[in-house]
C-alpha positions in Angstrom: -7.7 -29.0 -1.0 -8.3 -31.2 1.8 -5.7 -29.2 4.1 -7.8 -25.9 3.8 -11.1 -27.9 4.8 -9.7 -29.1 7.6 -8.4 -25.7 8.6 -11.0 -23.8 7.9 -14.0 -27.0 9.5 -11.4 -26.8 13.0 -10.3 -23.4 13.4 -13.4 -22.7 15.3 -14.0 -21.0 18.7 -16.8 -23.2 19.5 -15.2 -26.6 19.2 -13.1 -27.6 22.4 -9.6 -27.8 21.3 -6.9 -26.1 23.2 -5.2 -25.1 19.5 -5.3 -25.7 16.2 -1.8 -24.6 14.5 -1.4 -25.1 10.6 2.3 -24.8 9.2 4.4 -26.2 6.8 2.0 -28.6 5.5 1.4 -30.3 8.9 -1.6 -29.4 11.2 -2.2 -30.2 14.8 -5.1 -30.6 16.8 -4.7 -30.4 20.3 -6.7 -31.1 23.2 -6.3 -31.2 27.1 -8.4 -34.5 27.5 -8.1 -36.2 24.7 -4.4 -35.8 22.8 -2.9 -34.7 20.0 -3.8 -35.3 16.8 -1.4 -34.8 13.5 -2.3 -34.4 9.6 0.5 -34.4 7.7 0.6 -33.7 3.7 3.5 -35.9 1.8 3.5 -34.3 -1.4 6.4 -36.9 -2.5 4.4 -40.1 -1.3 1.3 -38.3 -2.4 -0.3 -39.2 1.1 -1.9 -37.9 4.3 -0.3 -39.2 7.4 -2.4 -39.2 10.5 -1.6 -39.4 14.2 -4.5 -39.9 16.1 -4.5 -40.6 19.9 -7.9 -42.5 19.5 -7.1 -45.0 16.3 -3.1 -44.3 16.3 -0.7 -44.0 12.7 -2.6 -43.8 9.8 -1.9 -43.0 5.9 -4.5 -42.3 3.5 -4.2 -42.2 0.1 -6.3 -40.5 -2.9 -8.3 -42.3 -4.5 -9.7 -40.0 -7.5 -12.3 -42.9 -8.5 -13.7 -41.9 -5.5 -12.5 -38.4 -4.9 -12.1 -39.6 -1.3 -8.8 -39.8 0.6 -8.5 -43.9 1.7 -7.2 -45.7 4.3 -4.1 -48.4 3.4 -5.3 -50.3 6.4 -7.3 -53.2 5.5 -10.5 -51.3 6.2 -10.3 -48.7 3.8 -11.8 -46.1 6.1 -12.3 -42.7 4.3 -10.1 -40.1 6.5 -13.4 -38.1 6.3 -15.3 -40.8 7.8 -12.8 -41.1 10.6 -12.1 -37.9 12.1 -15.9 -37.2 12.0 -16.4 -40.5 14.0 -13.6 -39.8 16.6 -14.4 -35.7 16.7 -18.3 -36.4 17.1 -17.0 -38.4 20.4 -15.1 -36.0 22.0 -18.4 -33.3 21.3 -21.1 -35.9 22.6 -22.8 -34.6 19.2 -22.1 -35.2 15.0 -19.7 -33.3 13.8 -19.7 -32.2 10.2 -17.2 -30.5 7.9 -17.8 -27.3 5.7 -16.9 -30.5 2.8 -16.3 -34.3 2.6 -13.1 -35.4 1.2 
């Protein structure tokens, strides 16, 4: 589940976020310098809605041929791909999760 990855790759002392609050499906990621950012599970749409204060709105989709979770902007950007792109910048370092989705 790519919800508990998240939680458990975030929830982390030693990464500078202010909080990291999981509830009701929808997880936020806050940070003093940088912003909020928002996952969101739609179990109706079947989709992952993200807010990011670096790339804005985004909704990702599953894609099980690649067992990835895809962008529907016209990049295609795997939500893995992303976050560790946009979290790397805010350490100065790569950033990895306990998983790719």
């Amino acid at each position: 589940e790519v919800m508990e990855i998240l939680e458990e790759s975030l929830d982390d002392d030693a990464l500078p976020f202010d909080d990291v609050n999981f509830s009701s499906g929808v997880m936020s990621i806050v940070t003093r310098d940088h912003g909020v950012w928002i996952i969101n599970k739609h179990s109706a749409s079947r989709q992952i809605w993200l807010s990011s204060p670096k790339s804005g709105p985004n909704k990702f989709e599953y894609s099980p041929e690649q067992g990835k979770w895809i962008s529907e902007r016209e990049d295609r950007t795997r939500m893995h791909d992303l976050l560790v792109s946009e979290i790397s910048d805010i350490l100065g370092r790569e950033f990895k999760f306990t998983q790719e989705f």
